[in-house]
N, C-alpha and C positions, 0 to 999 in steps of 0.2 A: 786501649782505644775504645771509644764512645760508638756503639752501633745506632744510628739513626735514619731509616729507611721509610715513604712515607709514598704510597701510591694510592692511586683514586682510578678506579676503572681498568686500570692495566699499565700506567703508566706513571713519571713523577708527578708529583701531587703541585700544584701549583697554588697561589694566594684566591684566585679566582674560586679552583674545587673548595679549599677549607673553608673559605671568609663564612658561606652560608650553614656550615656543619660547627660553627664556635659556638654558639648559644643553641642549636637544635638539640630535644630530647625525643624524637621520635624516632628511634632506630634499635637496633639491638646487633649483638653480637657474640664474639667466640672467643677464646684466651686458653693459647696452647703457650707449654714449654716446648722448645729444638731441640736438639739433643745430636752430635751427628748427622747433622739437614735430615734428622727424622724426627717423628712426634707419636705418643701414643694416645689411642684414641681417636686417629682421624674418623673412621667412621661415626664416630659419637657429637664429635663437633660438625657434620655434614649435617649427620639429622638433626641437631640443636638449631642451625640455619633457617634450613629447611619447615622447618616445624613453626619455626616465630615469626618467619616470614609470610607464609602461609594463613595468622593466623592476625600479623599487624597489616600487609598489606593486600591480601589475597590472591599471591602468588607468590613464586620463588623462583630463582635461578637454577639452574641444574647443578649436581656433583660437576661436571666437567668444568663449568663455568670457573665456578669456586677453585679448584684443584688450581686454574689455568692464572686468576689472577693472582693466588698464593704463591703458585710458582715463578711468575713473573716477578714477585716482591723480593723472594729468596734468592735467585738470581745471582746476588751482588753481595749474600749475607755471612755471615763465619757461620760454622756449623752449629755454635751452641746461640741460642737468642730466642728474647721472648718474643711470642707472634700475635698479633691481634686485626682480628679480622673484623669488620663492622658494617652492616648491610641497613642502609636508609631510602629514600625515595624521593621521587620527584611527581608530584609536586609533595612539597615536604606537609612539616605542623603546621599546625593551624588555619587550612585551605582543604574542599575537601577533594576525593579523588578523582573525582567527574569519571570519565570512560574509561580509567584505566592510569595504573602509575609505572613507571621506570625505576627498576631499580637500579642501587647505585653501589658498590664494593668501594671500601677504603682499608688497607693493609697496610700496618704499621708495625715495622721489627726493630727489636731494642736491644740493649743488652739482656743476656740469661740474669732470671730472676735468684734472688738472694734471700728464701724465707727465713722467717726469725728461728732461732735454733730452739726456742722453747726454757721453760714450760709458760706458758702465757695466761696468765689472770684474764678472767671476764666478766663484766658487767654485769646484771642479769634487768635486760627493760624490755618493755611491751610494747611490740610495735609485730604490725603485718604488712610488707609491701604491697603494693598494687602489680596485679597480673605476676606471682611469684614465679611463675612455674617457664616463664619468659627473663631471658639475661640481657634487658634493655637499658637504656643509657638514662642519665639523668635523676637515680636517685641521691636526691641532696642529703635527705638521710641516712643514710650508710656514714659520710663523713661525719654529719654531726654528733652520730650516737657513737660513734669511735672517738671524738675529740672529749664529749662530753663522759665516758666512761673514761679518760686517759686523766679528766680534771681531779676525776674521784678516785686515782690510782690504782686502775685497771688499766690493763694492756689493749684492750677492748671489747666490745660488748657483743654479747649473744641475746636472742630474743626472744619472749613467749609470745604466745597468742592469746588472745581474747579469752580463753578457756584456761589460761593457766598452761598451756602447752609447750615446752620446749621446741624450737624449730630449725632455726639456724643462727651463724652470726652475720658481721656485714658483709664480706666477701668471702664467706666461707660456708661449709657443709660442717656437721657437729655428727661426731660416733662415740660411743658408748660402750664402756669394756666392766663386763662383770666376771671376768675369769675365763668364759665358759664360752662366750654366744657376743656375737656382735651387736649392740643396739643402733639402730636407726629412729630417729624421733617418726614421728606419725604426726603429720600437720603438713600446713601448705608452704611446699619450699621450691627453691629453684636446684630442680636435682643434678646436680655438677658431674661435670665430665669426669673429675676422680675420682668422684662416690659414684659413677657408675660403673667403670674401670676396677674397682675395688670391689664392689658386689660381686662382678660375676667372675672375678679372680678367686675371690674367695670362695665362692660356688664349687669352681674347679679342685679347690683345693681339699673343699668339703670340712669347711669349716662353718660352724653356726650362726648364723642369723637371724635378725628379727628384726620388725617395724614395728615399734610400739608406743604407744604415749608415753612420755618421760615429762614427768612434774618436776617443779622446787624440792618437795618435799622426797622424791623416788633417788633423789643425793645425794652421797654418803663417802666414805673414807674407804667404804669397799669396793665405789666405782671408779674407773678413771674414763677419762675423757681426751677426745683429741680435734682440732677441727684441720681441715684439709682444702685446697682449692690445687689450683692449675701449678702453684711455685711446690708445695710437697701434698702428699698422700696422706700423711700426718704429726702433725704439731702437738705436743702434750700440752693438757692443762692443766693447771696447777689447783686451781681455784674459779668455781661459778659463780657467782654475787659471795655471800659470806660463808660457804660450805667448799672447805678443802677436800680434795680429790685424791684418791689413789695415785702412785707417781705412773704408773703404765708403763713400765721400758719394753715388758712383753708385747704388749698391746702395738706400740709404735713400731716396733722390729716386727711384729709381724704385718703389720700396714705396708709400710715398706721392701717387706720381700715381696708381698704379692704384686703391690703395682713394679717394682721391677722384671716381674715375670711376666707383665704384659709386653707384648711385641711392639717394640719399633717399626714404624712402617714411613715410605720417603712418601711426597704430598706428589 
């Protein structure tokens, strides 16, 4: 069975709420996996909220808020399913805010996601989002540099910055396994609820890491690499533009046990 659940405010979503949210790109949002009508991370995606909301419309809704239309969405949901939470405004783009805006929740639940099992090629192009450090809607580039790395047969594309910097892909966070020590690139990224989940698992665990600049050239057969979002913790990579990678089975097994060690909690 097909889960499709679609609420605006607190309630079903009708043609009226969407008609004006189909071509809007001023909003931002969250994207948890279910698991058991529970999720990890909730506190991580409150603050993500919280924080972008604050910083796109100069204000936020409270945790209870959030919690109350999430719950309302789940309601009616099977226990496993993906959740995505999406907080916009009124008056919307291109108007400005005059004395103040409205905010607006829309929750959509779907079926539980299905990441790719791996190892996954990647592109390697130079691009830097606008406002990285925000998970807002409306980049048309993430598709395009995923179709156009899929033309050049890659699976999809990771990104440098202006300096030559490694940073992230399109819907994903990139880690770095040299045996020893976890790598984190160092550059401006939008730091994801599982790379945050995974840091301070791995803290717990007392195992090493590091934030550091990773070049083209810092690539080798002795590192592996893996990227990660909301569907796994980590995806191996096979290949960044033309330099093959270490296979990392260690690497991923360990990615893997730590975000399972993080606690389920119900919303």
């Amino acid at each position: 069975m097909t889960t499709s659940i679609t609420q605006f405010n607190g309630r079903s979503a009708d043609m009226a709420d969407i008609a004006p949210l189909a071509f809007a790109g001023f909003a931002h949002f969250t994207a948890m996996q279910m698991r058991d009508h529970r999720v990890r991370g909730l506190d991580l995606h409150l603050d993500r909220l919280r924080i972008a909301s604050d910083e796109l419309y100069g204000r936020h809704l409270t945790d209870q808020e959030i919690r109350g239309h999430l719950r309302n969405a789940l309601a009616a949901a099977p226990p496993d399913a993906s959740v995505t939470c999406f907080v916009s405004s009124r008056p919307g783009e291109f108007a400005p805010a005059g004395d103040g805006v409205d905010l607006a929740v829309l929750v959509k639940v779907t079926d539980p996601a299905e990441p790719p099992p791996g190892p996954v090629s990647l592109d390697l192009v130079e691009h830097e989002r606008h406002l990285p450090h925000v998970k807002h809607v409306g980049e048309v580039s993430k598709t395009l540099l995923l179709r156009r790395a899929n033309a050049h047969g890659f699976d999809d594309a990771a990104f440098t910055d202006r300096s030559g910097r490694l940073s992230e892909a399109t819907i994903w966070n990139l880690a770095f396994w040299d045996g020893e020590t976890v790598i984190w690139p160092q550059a401006e990224i939008l730091t994801g609820v599982t790379m945050q989940i995974l840091k301070r698992r791995l803290e717990y665990l007392e195992v090493p890491q590091e934030t550091r600049d990773v070049h083209r050239s810092d690539l080798d057969h002795h590192l592996a690499a893996v990227v990660m979002n909301s569907w796994s913790p980590g995806v191996p990579v096979s290949r960044i533009g033309d330099t093959p990678l270490s296979q990392g089975v260690e690497f991923t097994r360990l990615l893997h046990a730590a975000y399972a060690d993080e606690t389920l909690e119900s919303v």
